[in-house]
C-alpha positions in Angstrom: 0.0 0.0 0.0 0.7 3.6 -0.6 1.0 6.1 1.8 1.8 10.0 1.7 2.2 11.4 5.5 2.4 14.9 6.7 3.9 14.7 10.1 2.6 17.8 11.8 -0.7 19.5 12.4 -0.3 22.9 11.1 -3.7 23.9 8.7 -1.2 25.4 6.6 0.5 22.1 5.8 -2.2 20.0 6.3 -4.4 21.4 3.6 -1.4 21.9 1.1 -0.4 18.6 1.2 -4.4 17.5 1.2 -4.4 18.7 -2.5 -1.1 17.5 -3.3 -2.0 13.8 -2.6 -5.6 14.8 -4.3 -4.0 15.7 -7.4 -1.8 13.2 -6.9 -4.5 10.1 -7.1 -6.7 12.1 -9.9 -3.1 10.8 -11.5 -2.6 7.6 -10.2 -6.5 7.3 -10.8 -6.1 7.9 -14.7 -3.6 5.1 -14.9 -5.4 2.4 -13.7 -2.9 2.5 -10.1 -4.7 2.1 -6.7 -4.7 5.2 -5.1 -2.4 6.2 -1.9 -3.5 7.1 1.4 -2.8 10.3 2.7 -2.5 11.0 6.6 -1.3 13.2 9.0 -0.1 13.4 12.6 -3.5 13.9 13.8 -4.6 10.3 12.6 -2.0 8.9 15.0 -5.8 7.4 17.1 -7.1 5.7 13.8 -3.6 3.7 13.7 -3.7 3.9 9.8 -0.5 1.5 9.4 -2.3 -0.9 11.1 -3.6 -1.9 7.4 -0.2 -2.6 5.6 0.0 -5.3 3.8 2.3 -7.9 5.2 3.2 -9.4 2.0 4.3 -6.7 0.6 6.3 -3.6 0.6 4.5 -0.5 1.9 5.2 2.8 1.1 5.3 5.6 3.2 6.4 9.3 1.6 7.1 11.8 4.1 6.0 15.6 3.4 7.7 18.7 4.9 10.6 20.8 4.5 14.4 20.6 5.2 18.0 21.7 4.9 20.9 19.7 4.1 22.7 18.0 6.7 19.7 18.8 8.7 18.4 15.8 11.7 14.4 17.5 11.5 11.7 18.1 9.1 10.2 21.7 9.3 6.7 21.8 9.3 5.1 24.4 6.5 4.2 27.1 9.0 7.5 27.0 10.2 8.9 26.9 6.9 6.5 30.0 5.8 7.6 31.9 9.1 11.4 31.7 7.9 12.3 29.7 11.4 15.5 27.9 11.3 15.6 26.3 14.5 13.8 23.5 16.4 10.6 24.2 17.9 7.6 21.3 19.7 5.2 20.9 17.2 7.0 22.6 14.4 9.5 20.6 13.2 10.1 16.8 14.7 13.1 15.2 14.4 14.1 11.8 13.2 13.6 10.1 16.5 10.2 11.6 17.3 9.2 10.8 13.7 10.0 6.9 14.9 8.0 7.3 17.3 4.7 8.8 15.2 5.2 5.8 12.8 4.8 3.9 15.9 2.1 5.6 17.1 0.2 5.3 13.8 0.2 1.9 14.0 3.9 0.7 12.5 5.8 -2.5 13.5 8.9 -3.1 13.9 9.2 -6.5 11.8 6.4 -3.9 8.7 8.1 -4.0 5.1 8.3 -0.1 5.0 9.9 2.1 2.0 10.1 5.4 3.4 10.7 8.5 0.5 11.7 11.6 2.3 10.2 13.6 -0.1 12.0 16.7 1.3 14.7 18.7 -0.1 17.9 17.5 0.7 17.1 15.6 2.5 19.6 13.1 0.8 22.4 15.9 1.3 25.0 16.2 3.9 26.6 19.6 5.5 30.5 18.5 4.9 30.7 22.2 6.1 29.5 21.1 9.6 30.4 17.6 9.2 26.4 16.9 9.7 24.4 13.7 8.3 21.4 13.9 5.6 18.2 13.7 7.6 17.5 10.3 5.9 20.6 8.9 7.1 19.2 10.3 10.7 16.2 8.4 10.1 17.9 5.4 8.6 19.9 5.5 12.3 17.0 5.7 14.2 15.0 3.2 12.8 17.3 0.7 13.4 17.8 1.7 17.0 14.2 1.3 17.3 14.7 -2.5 15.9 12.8 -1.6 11.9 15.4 -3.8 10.3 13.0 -4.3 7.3 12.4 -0.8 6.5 14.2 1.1 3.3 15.0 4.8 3.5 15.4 7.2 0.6 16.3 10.9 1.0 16.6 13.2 -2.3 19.9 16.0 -3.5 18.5 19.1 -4.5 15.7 21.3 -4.5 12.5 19.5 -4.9 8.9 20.6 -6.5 6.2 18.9 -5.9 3.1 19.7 -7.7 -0.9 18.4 -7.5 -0.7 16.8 -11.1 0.6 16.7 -14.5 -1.4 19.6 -16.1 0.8 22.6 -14.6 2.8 21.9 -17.7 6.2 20.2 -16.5 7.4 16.8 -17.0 6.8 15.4 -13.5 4.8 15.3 -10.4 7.9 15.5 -8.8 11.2 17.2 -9.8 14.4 19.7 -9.1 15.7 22.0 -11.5 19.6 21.9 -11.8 21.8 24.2 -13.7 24.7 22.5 -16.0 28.0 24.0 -16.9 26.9 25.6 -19.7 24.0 27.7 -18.0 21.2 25.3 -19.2 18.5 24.7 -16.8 17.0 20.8 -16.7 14.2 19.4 -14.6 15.4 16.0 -13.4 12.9 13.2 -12.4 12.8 12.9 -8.3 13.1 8.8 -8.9 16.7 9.8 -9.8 17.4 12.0 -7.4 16.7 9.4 -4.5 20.0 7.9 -3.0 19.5 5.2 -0.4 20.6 5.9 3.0 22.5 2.9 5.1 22.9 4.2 8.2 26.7 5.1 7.8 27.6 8.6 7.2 30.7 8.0 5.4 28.9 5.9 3.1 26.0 7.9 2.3 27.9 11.2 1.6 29.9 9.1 -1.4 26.8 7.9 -3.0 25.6 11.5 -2.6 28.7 12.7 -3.8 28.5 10.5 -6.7 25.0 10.9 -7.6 25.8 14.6 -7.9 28.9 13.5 -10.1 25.9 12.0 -12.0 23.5 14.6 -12.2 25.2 16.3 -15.8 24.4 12.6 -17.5 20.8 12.6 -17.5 20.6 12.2 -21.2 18.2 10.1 -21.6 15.7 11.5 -18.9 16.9 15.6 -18.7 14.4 18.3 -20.1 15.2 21.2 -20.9 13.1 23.9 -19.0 12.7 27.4 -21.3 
C-alpha cells in the first residue's frame, strides 16, 4: 500500500499537502494504479498502518521541509515563518518521527519504503560535518529494531506539484543548472539515494549521484 504522510498539524500544511496527494491520485486514478492514502499526525488514534500489507512492501512518503545536513523536518508554517531552529510541534526530528510511525500503527518486523520527499534531504553539510536527515532516520529506525524498513532521502531542490497539467514533465522534480547555464528538470526517482545508516557511506553515494546529475541524457528536459 501507498502512503503519503504529513507529520505535523499545522492547517497550513495539512491542507497543502491535502491537495497534493488529491492531485496526486486524480493521477494515479487515470492510470489504472490504486490510489495512496494520505495521513497526518493527527490520525495517529485511527492507527492507519495498522492496514499494511504484510506481504508486501508499503510505502510511506514523508512531506515537509528541510535543509541539508539537517536531523528535522520543518513543518510548513515553520517553513512559511522563515524559522531555522527546532521548535515542539513545528519541526520533529528523526527520532520523534520513529515514534509517530509507531504511534500510527507501524511495527517493527512492517516491510516499509520510506521516501523523504523533502529537499535535501539526501544531502549532507560536509561544512559542519552533519548527516542527511535520511541517514538520521535510517539510524534511528534501526535503533528502534525496523530492520526491514528502506529509507530514501533526495539531492537538490525538490517541486512537488498536485498533477501533471501545470505543464512540466513530472509530479515530482528539481531543477539543476549545467556547466553551460542550461536549466533541466530531473525526475525525483533519480534524485533518490538510499541511505544505510553510515555517514561516510551515504555522503559518497551522494557525492556520486551529484557526479551524475550532468548525465541525464536520456531522462533531462530542458526547462525554457
Amino acid at each position: 500500500m501507498d502512503f503519503v504522510l504529513y507529520p505535523f498539524l499545522d492547517d497550513r500544511g495539512v491542507f497543502k499537502y491535502l491537495e497534493l496527494a488529491s492531485g496526486w491520485n486524480n493521477t494515479r486514478a487515470g492510470k489504472g494504479k490504486s490510489l495512496a492514502c494520505y495521513i497526518y499526525a493527527g490520525d495517529a488514534p485511527d492507527k492507519p498502518f495498522r492496514h499494511f500489507q504484510s506481504s508486501q512492501v508499503n510505502t510511506v512518503s514523508i512531506l515537509g521541509h528541510c535543509n541539508k545536513g539537517s536531523s528535522y523536518l520543518r513543518s510548513q508554517q515553520s517553513f512559511d515563518d522563515g524559522e531555522l531552529h527546532e521548535e515542539g510541534g513545528k519541526t520533529i526530528s528523526a527520532r520523534q518521527l520513529v515514534n509517530l510511525l509507531r504511534d500510527l500503527g507501524a511495527k517493527d518486523n512492517d516491510f516499509m519504503r520510506i521516501k523523504c520527499l523533502n529537499c535535501h534531504s539526501g544531502e549532507h553539510d560536509s561544512d559542519f560535518e552533519e548527516v542527511s536527515f535520511a541517514t538520521s532516520l535510517k539510524n534511528e529506525l534501526l535503533k528502534a529494531s525496523f530492520v526491514n524498513t528502506q529509507v530514501f532521502g533526495y539531492v537538490g531542490a525538490l517541486t512537488l506539484i498536485p498533477n501533471k497539467d501545470e505543464k512540466v514533465p513530472h509530479h515530482k522534480f528539481a531543477i539543476h543548472t549545467a556547466n553551460n547555464g542550461a536549466k533541466y528538470a530531473i525526475r525525483g526517482k533519480h534524485l533518490r539515494v538510499e541511505a544505510t545508516g553510515n555517514p561516510d557511506e551515504d555522503a559518497n553515494i551522494t557525492n556520486n549521484l551529484f557526479e551524475r546529475i550532468g548525465n541525464f541524457i536520456e531522462t533531462d528536459i530542458a526547462m525554457t
